[in-house]
C-alpha positions as CSV (number, residue, x, y, z in Angstrom):
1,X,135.2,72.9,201.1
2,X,134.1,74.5,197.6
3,X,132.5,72.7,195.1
4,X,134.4,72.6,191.9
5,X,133.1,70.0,189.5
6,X,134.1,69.7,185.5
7,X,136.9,72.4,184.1
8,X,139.0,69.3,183.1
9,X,136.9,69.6,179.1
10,X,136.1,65.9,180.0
11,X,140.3,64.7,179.8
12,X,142.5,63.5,182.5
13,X,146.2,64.3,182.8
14,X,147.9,62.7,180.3
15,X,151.8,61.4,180.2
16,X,153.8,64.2,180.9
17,X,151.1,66.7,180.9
18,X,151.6,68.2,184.3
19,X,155.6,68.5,183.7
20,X,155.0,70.0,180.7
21,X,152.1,72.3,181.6
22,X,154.0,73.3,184.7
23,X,156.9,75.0,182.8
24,X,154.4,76.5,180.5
25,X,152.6,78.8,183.0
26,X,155.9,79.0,184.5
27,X,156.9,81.2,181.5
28,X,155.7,84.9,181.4
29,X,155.0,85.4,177.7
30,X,153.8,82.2,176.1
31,X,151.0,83.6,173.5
32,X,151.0,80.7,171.7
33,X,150.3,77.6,174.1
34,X,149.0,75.5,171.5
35,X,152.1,75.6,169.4
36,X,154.1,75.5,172.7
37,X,152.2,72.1,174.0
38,X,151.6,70.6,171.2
39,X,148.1,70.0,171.6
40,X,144.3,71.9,170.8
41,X,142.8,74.8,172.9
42,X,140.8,72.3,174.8
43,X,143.4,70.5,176.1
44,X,145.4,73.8,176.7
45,X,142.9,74.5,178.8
46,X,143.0,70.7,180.9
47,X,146.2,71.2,181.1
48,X,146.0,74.5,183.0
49,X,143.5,73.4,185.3
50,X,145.3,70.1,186.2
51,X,148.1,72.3,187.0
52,X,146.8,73.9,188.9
53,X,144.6,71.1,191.3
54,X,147.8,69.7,191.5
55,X,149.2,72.7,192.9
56,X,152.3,72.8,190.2
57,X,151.6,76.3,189.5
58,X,152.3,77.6,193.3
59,X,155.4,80.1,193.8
60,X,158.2,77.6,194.6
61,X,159.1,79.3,197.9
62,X,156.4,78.7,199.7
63,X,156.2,76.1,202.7
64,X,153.5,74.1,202.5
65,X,153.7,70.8,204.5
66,X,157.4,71.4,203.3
67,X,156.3,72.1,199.9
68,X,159.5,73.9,199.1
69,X,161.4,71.3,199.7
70,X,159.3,68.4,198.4
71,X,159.4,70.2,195.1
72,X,163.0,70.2,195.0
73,X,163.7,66.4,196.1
74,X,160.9,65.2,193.7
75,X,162.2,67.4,190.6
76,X,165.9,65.9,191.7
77,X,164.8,62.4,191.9
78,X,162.2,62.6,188.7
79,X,162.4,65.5,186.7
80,X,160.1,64.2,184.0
81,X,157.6,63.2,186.6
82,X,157.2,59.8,185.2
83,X,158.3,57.2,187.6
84,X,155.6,54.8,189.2
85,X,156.6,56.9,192.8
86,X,155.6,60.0,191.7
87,X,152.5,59.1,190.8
88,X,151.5,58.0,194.4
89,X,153.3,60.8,195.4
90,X,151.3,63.5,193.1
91,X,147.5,61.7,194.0
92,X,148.0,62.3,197.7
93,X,149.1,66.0,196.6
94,X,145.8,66.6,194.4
95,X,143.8,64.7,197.1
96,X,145.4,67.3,199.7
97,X,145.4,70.8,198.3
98,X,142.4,73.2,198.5
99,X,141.9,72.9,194.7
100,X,141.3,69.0,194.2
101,X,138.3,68.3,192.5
102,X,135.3,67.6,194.5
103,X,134.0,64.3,192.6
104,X,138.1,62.9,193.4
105,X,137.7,64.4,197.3
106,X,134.6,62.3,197.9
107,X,135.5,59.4,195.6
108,X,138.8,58.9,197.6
109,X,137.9,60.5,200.8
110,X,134.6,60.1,201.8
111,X,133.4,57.7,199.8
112,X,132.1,53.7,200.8
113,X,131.9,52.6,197.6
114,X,134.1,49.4,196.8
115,X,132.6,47.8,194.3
116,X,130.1,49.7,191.9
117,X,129.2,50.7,188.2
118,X,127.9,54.2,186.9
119,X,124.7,54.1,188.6
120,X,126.0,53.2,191.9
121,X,128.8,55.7,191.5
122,X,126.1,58.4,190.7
123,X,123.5,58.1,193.0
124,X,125.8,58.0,195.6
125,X,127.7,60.9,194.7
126,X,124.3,62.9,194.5
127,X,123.0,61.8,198.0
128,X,126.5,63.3,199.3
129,X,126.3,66.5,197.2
130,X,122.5,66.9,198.2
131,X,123.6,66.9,202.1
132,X,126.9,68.6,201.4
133,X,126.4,71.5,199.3
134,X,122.1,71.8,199.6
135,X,121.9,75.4,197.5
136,X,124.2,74.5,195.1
137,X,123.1,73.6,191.2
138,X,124.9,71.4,188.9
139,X,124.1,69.3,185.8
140,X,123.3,65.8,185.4
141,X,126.3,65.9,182.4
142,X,128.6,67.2,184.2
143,X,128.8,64.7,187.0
144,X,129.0,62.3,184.2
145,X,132.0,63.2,183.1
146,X,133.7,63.7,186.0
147,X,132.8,60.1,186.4
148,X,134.1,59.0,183.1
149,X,137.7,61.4,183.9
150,X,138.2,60.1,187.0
151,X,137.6,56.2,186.5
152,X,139.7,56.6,182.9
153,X,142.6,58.0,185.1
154,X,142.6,55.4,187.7
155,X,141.0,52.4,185.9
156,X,143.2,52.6,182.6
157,X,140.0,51.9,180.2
158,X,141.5,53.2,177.4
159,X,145.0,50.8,176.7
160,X,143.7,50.1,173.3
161,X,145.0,53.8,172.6
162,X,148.4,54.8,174.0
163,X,148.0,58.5,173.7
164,X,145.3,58.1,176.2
165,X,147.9,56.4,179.2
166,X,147.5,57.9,182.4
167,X,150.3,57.4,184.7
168,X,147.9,57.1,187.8
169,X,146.5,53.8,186.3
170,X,149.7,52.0,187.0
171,X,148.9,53.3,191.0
172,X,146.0,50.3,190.8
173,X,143.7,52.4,193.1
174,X,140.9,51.4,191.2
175,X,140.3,48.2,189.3
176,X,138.1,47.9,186.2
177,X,136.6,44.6,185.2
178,X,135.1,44.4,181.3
179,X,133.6,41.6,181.0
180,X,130.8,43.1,184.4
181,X,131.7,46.4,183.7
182,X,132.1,47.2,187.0
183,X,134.7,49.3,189.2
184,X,136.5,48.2,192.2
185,X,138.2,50.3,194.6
186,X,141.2,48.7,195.8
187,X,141.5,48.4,199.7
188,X,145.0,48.6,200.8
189,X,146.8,48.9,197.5
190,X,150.4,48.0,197.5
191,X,152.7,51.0,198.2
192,X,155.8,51.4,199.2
193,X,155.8,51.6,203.2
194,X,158.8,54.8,202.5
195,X,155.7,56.2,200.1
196,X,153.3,56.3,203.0
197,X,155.5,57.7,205.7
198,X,156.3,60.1,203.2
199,X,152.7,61.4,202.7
200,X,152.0,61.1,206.8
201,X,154.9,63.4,207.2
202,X,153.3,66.1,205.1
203,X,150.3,65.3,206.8
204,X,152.3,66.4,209.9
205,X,153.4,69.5,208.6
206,X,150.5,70.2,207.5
207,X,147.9,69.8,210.4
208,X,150.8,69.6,213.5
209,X,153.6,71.6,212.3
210,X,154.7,71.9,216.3
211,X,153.9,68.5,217.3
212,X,157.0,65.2,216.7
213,X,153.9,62.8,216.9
214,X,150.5,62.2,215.7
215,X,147.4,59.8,216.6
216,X,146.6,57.7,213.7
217,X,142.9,56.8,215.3
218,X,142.3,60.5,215.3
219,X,143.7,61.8,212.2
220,X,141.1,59.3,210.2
221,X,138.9,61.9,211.0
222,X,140.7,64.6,208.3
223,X,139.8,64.4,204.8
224,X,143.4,64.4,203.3
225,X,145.1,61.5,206.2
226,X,146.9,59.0,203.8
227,X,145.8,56.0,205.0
228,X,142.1,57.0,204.1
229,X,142.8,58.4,201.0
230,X,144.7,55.3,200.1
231,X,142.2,53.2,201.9
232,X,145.1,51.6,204.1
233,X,144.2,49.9,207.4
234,X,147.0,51.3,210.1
235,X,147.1,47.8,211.0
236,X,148.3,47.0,207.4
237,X,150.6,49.4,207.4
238,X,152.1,48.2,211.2
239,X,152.8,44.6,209.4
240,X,155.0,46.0,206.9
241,X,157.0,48.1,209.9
242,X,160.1,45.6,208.8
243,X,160.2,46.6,205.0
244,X,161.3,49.8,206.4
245,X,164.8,51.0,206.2
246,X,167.3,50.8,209.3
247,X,168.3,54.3,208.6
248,X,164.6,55.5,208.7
249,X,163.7,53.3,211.3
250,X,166.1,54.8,213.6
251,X,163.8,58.1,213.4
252,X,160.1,56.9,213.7
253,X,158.6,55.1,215.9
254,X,155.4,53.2,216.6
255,X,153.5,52.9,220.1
256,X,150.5,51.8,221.3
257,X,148.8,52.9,224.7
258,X,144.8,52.8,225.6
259,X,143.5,52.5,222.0
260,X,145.8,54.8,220.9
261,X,147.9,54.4,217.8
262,X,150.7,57.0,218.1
263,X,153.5,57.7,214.9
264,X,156.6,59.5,216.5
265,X,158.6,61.2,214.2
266,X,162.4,61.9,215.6
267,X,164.3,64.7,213.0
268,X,162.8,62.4,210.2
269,X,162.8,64.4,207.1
270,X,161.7,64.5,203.4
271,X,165.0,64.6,202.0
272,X,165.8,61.2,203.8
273,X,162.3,60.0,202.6
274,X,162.6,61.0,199.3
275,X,166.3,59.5,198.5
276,X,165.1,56.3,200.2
277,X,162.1,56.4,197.7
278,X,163.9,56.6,194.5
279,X,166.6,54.7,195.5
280,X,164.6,51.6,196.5
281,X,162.6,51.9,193.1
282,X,166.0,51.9,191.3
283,X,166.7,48.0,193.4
284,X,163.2,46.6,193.4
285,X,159.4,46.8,193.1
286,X,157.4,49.2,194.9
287,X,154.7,46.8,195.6
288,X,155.4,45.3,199.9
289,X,152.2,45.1,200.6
């Protein structure tokens, strides 16, 4: 793990952003971004660097945890990035690739903290980043406002102003409380159950590309598993097993033998996952849990 804090110039990705700034560094000869995004230097420059954490800025043939064809489905399914899917969808990508921000990989990954303000968040964060990464230097400021970033992008502080609405607010992940000003982390926050087996199938790919099957009690060890970067108990996620579709159903399966909690995947694929997805958000709520 490298240490990458700040780069963001203190915004989060705003509405549409990370559509938009995808196409733009998609484009060979765009001299004039801020005429081309709309917006000042600064947030050219967020923009780039959210585009790239997210990994929107990859070559689209390559095959990460079937990235190729995750791109495609998602694109078909939402090509302007907005619905309240895709935003589940996108955080376990940042929270997964190489380049995810470190203050958002120990926030959501190895992080105890449920309920906290500021000071808890910081001196936390610090102890970790003392034992994790001992030579390294960083500012006081600068952990700040990766602080403020990431709780404005998940906490929605700012709804008196609407061109300041983050889509990953509407993910509830984090709860923000005005009148203590403190934060809570949300433990098991509702998601679609089709959304989780989504994200534990690129999980898969990613970590047992030659395996049908994984161990849930010893993938919890791995810094990108879904369930700990959503905070999901597997035991949660076992109750909802009938919200799932028959025609998914049909090709994963559950078992349980000595203390093991094993997910069998038979032929399942994204494709499937990704049509049933969108097409349950088009019927009904995402929230089952």
């Amino acid at each position: 793990m490298k240490l990458k804090l700040s780069g963001h110039e203190t915004f989060y990705p705003r509405e549409h952003w990370l559509l938009r700034g995808s196409r733009w560094i998609g484009k060979q000869n765009s001299e004039y971004p801020t005429d081309e995004l709309g917006v000042g230097i600064n947030m050219v420059k967020s923009i780039r660097y959210w585009v790239n954490a997210f990994g929107l800025d990859r070559d689209k043939e390559e095959n990460l945890f079937g990235e190729s064809e995750w791109m495609s489905h998602l694109f078909k399914h939402d090509p302007d990035l907005d619905k309240p899917a895709t935003a589940f969808l996108l955080h376990y990508r940042l929270l997964a690739e190489e380049n995810c921000p470190t203050t958002w990989k120990w926030f959501f990954s190895y992080s105890d903290l449920i309920s906290f303000d500021k000071e808890n968040f910081m001196r936390s964060y610090k102890d970790w980043l003392r034992d994790t990464f001992p030579n390294q230097k960083y500012s006081e400021r600068t952990l700040e406002n990766d602080f403020q970033v990431l709780t404005g992008m998940y906490a929605d502080t700012n709804k008196t102003d609407l061109f300041y609405t983050s889509q990953f607010a509407d993910c509830n992940l984090i709860k923000y409380n005005s009148h203590t000003k403190r934060f809570l982390r949300v433990q098991n926050p509702h998601i679609n159950i089709h959304i989780l087996l989504l994200t534990l199938l690129q999980f898969k790919f990613r970590h047992f590309p030659e395996s049908s099957s994984i161990d849930l009690e010893t993938c919890k060890h791995y810094d990108d598993f879904p369930l700990r970067v959503f905070r999901i108990d597997s035991d949660v996620l076992f109750e909802q097993w009938n919200h799932i579709h028959r025609t998914i159903e049909k090709k994963i399966h559950f078992e349980r033998t000595a203390g093991m909690k094993n997910l069998l995947f038979n032929k399942l694929s994204i494709s499937e996952l990704m049509n049933e997805i969108y097409q349950t958000q088009s019927k009904e709520s995402l929230v089952l849990f």
